[in-house]
N, C-alpha and C positions, 0 to 999 in steps of 0.2 A: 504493500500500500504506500500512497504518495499524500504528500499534505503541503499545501501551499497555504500559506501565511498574509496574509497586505489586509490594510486598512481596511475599516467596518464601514458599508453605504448604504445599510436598509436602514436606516433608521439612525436614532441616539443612541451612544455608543448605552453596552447592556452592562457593561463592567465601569462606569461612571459613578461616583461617591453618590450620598443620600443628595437629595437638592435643598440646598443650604437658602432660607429664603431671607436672610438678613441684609446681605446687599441690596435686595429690593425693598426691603422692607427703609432701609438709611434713601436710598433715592424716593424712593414712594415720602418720609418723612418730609424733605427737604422743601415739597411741594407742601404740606398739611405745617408744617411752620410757617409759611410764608403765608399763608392763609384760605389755603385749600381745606374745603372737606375730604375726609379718606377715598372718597366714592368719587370725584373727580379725580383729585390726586393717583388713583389705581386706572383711571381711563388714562390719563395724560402719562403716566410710566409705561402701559400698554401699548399707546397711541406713538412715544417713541422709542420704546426697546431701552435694552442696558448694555453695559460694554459687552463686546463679543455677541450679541444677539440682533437682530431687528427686529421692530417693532412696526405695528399695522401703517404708520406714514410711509416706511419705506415700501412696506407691501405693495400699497394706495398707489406709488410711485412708479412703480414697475408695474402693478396691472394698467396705467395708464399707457406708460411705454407700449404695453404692448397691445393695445387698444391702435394706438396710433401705426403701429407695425401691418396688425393686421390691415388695417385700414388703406395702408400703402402695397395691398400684394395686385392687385388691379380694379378694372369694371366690371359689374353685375353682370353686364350684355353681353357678353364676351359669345356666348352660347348663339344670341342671335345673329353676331358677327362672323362665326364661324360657319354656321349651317347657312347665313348667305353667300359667304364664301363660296363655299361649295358647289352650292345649288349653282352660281352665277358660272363657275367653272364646266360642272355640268354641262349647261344650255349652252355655254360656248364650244365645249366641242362635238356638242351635235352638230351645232353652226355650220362648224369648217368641215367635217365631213358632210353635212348635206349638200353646200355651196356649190361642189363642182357639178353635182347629178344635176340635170336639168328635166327631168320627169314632174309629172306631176305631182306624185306622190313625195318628192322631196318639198315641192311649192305648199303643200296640203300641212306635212310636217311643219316647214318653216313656221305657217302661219297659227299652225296650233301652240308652238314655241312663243309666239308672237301675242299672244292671247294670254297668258299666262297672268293668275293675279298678283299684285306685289307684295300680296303676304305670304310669306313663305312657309307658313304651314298648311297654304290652301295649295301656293303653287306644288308644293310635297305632294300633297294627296293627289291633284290634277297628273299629277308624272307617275302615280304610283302601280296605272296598268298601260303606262307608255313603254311602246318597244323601240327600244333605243338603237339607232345604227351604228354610231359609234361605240365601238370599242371601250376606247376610254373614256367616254363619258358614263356609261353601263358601271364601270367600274369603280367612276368619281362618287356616283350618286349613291353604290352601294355603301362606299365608305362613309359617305352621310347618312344616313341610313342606318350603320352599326354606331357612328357617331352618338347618332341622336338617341338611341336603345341605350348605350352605355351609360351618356352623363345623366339620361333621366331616371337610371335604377340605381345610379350613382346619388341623384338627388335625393331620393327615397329610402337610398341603405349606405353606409359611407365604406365605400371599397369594395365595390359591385364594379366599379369600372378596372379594376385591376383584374379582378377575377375574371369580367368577359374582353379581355385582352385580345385573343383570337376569338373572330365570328366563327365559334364551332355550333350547331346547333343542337347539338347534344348538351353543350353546357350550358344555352336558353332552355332547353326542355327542365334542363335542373332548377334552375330558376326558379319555373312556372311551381315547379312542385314545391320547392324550398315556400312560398306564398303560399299554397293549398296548405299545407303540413301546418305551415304559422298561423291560418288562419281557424285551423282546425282545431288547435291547443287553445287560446284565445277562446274561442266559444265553448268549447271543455274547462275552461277555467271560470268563464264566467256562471255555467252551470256548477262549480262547485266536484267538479271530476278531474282538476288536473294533477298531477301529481311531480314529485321532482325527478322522477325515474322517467319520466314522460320530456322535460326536457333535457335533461340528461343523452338523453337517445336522440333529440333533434338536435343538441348540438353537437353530437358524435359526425352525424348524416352533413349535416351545414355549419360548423364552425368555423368554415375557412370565409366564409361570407361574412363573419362580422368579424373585425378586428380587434374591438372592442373586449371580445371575450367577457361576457355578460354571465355573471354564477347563476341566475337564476333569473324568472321569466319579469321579474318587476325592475331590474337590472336592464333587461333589453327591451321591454316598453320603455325606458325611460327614456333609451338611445332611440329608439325610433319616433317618441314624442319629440324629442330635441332635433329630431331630423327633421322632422315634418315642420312644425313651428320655426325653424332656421327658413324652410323653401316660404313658408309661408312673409315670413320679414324677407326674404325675395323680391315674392314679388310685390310686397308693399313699396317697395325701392324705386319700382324700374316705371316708367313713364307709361299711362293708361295704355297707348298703343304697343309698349314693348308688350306690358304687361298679358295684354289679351294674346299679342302673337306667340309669346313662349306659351301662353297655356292651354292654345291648339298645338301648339308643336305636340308637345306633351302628352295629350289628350289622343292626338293619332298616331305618334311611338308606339303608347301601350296597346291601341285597338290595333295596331298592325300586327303586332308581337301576341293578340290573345292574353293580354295580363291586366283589358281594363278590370274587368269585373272583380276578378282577385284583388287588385290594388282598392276598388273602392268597398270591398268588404273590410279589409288591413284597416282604410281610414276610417269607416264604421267604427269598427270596434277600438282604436286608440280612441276617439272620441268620448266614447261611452268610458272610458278608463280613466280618463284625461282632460275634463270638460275643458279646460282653459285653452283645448285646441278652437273650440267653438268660438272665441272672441271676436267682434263684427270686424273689426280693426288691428293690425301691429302697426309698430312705428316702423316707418322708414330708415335705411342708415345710407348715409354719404361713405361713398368712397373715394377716395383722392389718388388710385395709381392709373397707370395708362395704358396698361398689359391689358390684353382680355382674359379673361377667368372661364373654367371651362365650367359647365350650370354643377358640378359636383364639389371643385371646388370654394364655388362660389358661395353654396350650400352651406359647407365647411366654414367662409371664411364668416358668416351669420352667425353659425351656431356658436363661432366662437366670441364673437363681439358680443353675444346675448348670456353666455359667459361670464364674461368678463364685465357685464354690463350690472350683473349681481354681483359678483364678487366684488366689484367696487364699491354696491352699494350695502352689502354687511362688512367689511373692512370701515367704512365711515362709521358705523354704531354711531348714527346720530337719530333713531329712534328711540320709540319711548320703551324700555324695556330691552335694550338690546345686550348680547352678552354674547361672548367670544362662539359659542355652541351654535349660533346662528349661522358659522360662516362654515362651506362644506367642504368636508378635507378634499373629498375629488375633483371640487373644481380649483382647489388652489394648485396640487397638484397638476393638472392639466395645464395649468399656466404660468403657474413659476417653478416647478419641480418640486422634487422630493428635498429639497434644502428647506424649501419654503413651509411644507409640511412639518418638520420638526422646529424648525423655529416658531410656526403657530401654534406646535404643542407646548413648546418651552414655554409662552404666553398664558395657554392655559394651566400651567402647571405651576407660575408664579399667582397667579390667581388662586389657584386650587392649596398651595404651600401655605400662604401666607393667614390664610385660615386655619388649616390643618394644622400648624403649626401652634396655631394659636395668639399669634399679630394682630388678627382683625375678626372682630365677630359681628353679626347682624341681632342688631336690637330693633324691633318693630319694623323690620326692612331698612332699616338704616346701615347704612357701614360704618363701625365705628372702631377708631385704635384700641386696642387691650390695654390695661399696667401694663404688661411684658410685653408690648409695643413699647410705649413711653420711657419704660424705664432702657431699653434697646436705644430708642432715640440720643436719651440720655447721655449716654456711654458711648455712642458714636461722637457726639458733639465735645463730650470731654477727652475724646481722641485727636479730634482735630484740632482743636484749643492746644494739646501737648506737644501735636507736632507742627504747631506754628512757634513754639517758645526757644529760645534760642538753649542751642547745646550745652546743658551742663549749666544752665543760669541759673533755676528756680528749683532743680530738684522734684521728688515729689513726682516725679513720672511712675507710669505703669509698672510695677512689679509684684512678687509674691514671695519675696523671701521677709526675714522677723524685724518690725519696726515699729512696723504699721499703728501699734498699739500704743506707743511707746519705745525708750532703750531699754536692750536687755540690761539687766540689774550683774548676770552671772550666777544667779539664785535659780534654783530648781523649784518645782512642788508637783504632786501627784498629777496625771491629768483624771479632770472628770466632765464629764458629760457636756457637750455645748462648749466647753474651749477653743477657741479662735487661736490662739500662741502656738510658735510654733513647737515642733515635738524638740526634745534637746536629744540628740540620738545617743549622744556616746552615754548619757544618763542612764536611757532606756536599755539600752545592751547591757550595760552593768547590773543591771537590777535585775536582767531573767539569766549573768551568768550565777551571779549570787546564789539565788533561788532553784536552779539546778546543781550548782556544786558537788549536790551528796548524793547525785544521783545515783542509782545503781544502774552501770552498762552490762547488759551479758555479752560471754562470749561472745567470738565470730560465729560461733557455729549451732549458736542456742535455736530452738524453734523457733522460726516467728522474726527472727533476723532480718533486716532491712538485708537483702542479700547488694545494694546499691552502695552501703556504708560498713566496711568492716572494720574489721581491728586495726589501730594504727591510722583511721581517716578522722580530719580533724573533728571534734564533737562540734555539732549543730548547736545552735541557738534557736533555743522555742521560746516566742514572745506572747507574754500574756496580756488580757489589758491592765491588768494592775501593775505591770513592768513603766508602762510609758510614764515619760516625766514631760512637762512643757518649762520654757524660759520665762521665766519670771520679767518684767518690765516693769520701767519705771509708768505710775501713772499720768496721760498725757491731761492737762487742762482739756474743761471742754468747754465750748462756742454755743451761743444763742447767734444764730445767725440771722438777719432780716435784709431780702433785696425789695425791694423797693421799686417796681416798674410802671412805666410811664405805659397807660394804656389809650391816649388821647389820639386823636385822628391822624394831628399830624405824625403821628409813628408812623403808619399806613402812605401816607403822602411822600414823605421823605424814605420811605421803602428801609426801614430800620425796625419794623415790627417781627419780621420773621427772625432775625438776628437775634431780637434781646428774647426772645424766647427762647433759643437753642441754649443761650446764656444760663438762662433760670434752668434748663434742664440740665446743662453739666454743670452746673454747681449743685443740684443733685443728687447727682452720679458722683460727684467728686465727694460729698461730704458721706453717701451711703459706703461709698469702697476707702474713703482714705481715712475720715473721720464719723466714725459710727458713734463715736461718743457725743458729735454733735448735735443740734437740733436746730432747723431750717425751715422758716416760713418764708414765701414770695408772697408778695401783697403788688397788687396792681391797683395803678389809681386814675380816674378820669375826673368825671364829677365827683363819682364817690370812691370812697377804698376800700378792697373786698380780700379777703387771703382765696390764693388760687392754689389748689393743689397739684400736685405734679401731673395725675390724671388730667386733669382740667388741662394742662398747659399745652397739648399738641394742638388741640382744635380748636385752641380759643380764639377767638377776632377779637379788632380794635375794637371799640367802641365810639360809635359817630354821634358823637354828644360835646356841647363845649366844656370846659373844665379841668383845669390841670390842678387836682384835688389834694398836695403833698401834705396840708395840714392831715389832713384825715387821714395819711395812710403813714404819717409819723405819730394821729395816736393808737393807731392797729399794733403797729412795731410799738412802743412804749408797753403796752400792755402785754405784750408777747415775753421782752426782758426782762419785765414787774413778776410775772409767772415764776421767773427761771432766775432768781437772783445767785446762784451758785456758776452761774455759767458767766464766761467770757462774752462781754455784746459786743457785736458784729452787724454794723447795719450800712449797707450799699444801696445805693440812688441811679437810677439809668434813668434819663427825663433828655427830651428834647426842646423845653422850653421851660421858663419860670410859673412860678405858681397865682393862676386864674383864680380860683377857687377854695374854700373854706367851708367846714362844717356851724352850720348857726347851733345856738342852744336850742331849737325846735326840733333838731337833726336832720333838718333839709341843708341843701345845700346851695350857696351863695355863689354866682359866677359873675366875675365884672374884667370890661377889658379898655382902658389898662388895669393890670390888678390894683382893688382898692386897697387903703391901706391896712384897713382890717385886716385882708386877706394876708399879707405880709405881717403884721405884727403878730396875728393869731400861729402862724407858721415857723416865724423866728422862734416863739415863745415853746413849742414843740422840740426846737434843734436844743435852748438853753436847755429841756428837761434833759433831753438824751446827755449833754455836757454834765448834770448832775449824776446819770447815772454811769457816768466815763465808758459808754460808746461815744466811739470815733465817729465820726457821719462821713465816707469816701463817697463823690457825688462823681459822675462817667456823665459827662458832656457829651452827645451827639452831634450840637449843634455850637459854630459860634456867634453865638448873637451877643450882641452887647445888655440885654437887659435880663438874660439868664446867665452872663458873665458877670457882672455887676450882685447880680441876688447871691450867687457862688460863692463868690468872694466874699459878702459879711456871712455867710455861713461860715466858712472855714476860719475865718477871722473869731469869731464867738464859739467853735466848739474845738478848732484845730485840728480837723479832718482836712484829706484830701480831696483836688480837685484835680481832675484826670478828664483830657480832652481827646476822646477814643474816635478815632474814626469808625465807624458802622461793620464794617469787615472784620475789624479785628476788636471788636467790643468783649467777646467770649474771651482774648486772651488777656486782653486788660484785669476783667473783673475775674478772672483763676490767680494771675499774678498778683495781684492784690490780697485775693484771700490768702493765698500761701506765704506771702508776708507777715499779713496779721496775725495769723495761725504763728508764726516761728517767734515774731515779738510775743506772745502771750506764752510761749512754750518756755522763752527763756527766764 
């Protein structure tokens, strides 16, 4: 036996890892921060693919192309240019043989020649018991004749004209019966008698007539629906007078050949199978090349624009209810290949993953992020924050060896249950050799012998759980942390809302992996100030309301510290403008522009409390404007926080480097 080896082409490869759907899930986010719902954001991640994949715009792109391809291979009429050809050929060399006889009988010809009508399926029929003198003209018209037999069972079955390639009449007789046999099955089917051993056996007898190779009889009504509906957009194409003249051509091909009646029982019964063959109307299509088409492939070139003319329009999924299942693997297949097929499964599979997975679940038909979405989110954006920070500056990057908690001390203690520290190994090993010491080893040769481990091999170590020790650490301070986000219109306007969101979620991420000891509320403020939870935070929008509300959401933050007086306070401000707004003693809310000065004394008087309770106030400028520059600065002036002028991009790493600051002055 022999075996040959090379690259996998049916399909995805079969030996590929699980599909990891977190990539899509961080691209799918980046859209739902910025202020996408899940449900757009998963069309618009579909709509344009991920690295290494495409996505339905490119599809959209290439079934155009080849829209226009086809569209370029010639004209409809091709059929009717060729069978004038012909004909005109024909009559002309009766012409010249009859020219020199000067009998009557050639005068009698001539004129019957002469009389001829200009439609060419009458002049057909008119010639059809004409005995021809010439030779080669007997011979021209024959070939029209087989001509017109082939492209019109070609029009009707696609690669009928290869098959009757030579006029043998034995392979018309097959024909006839190949239609008797199908129309036989068809009417056995529709009584409820047919069976798959029944086509099975027609297509043993006639499978070389379809190419298509159709598994079963719903399979080949479909090609023959798609055949018939392609002639039919035909002849909606071709101009009234073409149109009637192909459809005598046509009409006396098959009564010449004995196949009308067969043919209009076939179309019978598609119909009854098929109702939307009955439509009073198709649309016409343009074609733009300048070849003539022969009527089969012309057929062809219909069926395939009508094709392509669906699949362009499930690729759009701009219906109400649409979903990747609408669009049909065999016709993407037919038109962009088997590439295109596995990239439209990868599509549904990111779909299908991201659920499964557990990223996105549907509440009352909604699409909505999980926690372990968000928290996903999270940890991505705190990735990205680390790998914009310069090398070696801030520390505090990604690891998993012993700190985290604290410094080791060099102290040991038991471990138990729910321990984070790490294991101290040389500890652990000492304590299960201790604990076997007095073991008793038998013999080499005792019963029962590990026959793997004899005498003279070094003794094992069997570890128990009461053997493990963990590292003792020193204990770190812990953080009452409060960020402070500006949820006003203009975040949305000046395109800096999706940003301080990814913000609030890797600081997050950063305080759940680095400082578990701390504790972190986000509060957002418009007109009023509200704590937003991590959940909350993927899907939330601006708020198109006036009111830059920072009194209010510095006494949220006061009251959060007031809670937590054991902890270190930590409060951070992201705002792109000064403060509008103020909470009244009624607890409605005050907005005046320019801010009155209520609104500013009420707000100052907020920053002095935080100064009492020695949080810092660090405030992330967006913007430079002079009357939020201005307001900044007696802030920092009266509590001695900082003032940090973040560009929009790099806002996440401003506000991680800052906390990592604070966090190490509080540590030491």
């Amino acid at each position: 036996m022999t075996y040959r080896y090379g690259q996998y082409h049916d399909g995805p490869d079969p030996l590929a890892p699980p599909y990891d759907a977190r990539l899509a899930l961080d691209e799918l986010g980046d859209a739902v921060l910025g202020g996408s719902d899940p449900a757009s954001a998963l069309r618009d991640l579909i709509r344009r693919g991920m690295q290494g994949q495409r996505g339905l715009d490119d599809m959209l792109r290439r079934v155009r192309e080849r829209q226009q391809e086809v569209r370029r291979r010639g004209r409809l009429d091709g059929i009717l240019e060729q069978a004038r050809a012909l004909l005109d050929t024909a009559v002309g060399q009766e012409r010249a043989e009859l020219f020199p006889d000067p009998s009557d009988d050639a005068r009698m010809r001539e004129a019957e020649l002469d009389s001829l009508p200009s439609d060419t399926a009458q002049a057909i029929r008119r010639l059809a018991g004409y005995d021809w003198r010439s030779a080669a003209a007997r011979d021209t018209f024959e070939q029209l004749k087989d001509l017109l037999r082939r492209q019109v069972l070609d029009s009707q079955f696609r690669g009928m004209k290869d098959a009757l390639e030579n006029p043998d009449p034995a392979a018309m007789q097959r024909v006839k019966e190949m239609l008797a046999d199908l129309n036989q099955m068809l009417e056995a089917d529709a009584r409820g008698e047919h069976t798959q051993a029944d086509f099975d056996a027609f297509m043993d007898r006639y499978g070389d007539m379809f190419p298509d190779n159709p598994a079963n009889l719903e399979e080949l009504v479909d090609a023959l629906a798609r055949r018939a509906m392609a002639a039919q957009r035909l002849m909606a194409s071709l101009s009234p007078e073409q149109r009637d003249e192909l459809a005598a051509l046509m009409q006396q091909t098959l009564s010449d050949e004995g196949m009308a009646a067969e043919m209009a029982r076939l179309s019978d019964a598609l119909r009854a199978r098929r109702p939307e063959l009955d439509m009073a109307s198709w649309p016409g299509e343009t074609m733009t090349g300048n070849s003539p088409l022969d009527l089969g492939d012309a057929t062809t070139a219909l069926a395939d624009l009508a094709d392509l003319a669906e699949l362009e329009a499930a690729l759009r999924q701009d219906y109400p209810g649409a979903r990747l299942d609408d669009i049909d693997e065999a016709a993407v297949r037919r038109a962009l290949g088997r590439a295109a097929v596995d990239d439209m499964e990868a599509l549904r599979q990111t779909e299908r993953e991201l659920e499964r997975q557990g990223y996105l679940q549907r509440n009352a038909g909604k699409l909505e992020l999980t926690p372990k979405a968000v928290r996903r989110l999270g940890e991505t954006a705190l990735r990205r924050v680390f790998a914009d920070l310069p090398e070696g500056g801030y520390g505090d990057h990604e690891q998993r060896d012993a700190g985290q908690a604290g410094e080791l001390t060099g102290a040991t203690r038991p471990w138990q249950f729910g321990d984070e520290q790490s294991i101290d190994t040389p500890a652990t090993v000492r304590n299960a050799l201790l604990r076997n010491a007095g073991a008793f080893r038998p013999p080499a040769d005792a019963p029962g012998q590990d026959p793997i481990h004899r005498e003279g091999d070094p003794p094992r170590v069997q570890l128990s759980a009461e053997d493990f020790e963990v590292g003792e650490t020193e204990r770190r301070a812990s953080a009452a942390v409060c960020l402070l986000v500006d949820l006003s219109y203009s975040m949305a306007i000046r395109g800096t809302w999706g940003v301080a969101k990814q913000t609030a979620l890797a600081l997050h991420a950063l305080v759940r992996s680095r400082f578990p000891q701390d504790s972190l509320q986000v509060i957002g403020f418009s007109n009023y100030a509200r704590e937003l939870r991590e959940t909350d935070l993927a899907g939330l929008g601006w708020d198109m309301v006036q009111g830059t509300n920072l009194h209010h959401a510095l006494v949220l933050a006061g009251r959060y510290l007031d809670r937590r007086p054991e902890h270190d306070p930590v409060v951070l401000i992201v705002t792109d403008g000064e403060p509008t707004a103020h909470l009244r003693r009624d607890g409605s809310s005050w907005f005046d522009w320019p801010p009155a000065p209520e609104t500013l004394e009420l707000t100052l008087a907020e920053v002095d409390k935080m100064t009492r309770r020695r949080a810092s106030l660090n405030i992330f400028m967006l913007v430079d404007d002079e009357r939020l520059t201005a307001f900044v600065d007696e802030v920092a002036r009266r509590n001695g926080g900082r003032v940090l002028r973040a560009q929009p991009e790099r806002l996440g790493e401003f506000v991680v480097k800052d906390f990592l600051r604070t966090r190490r002055a509080h540590r030491r």
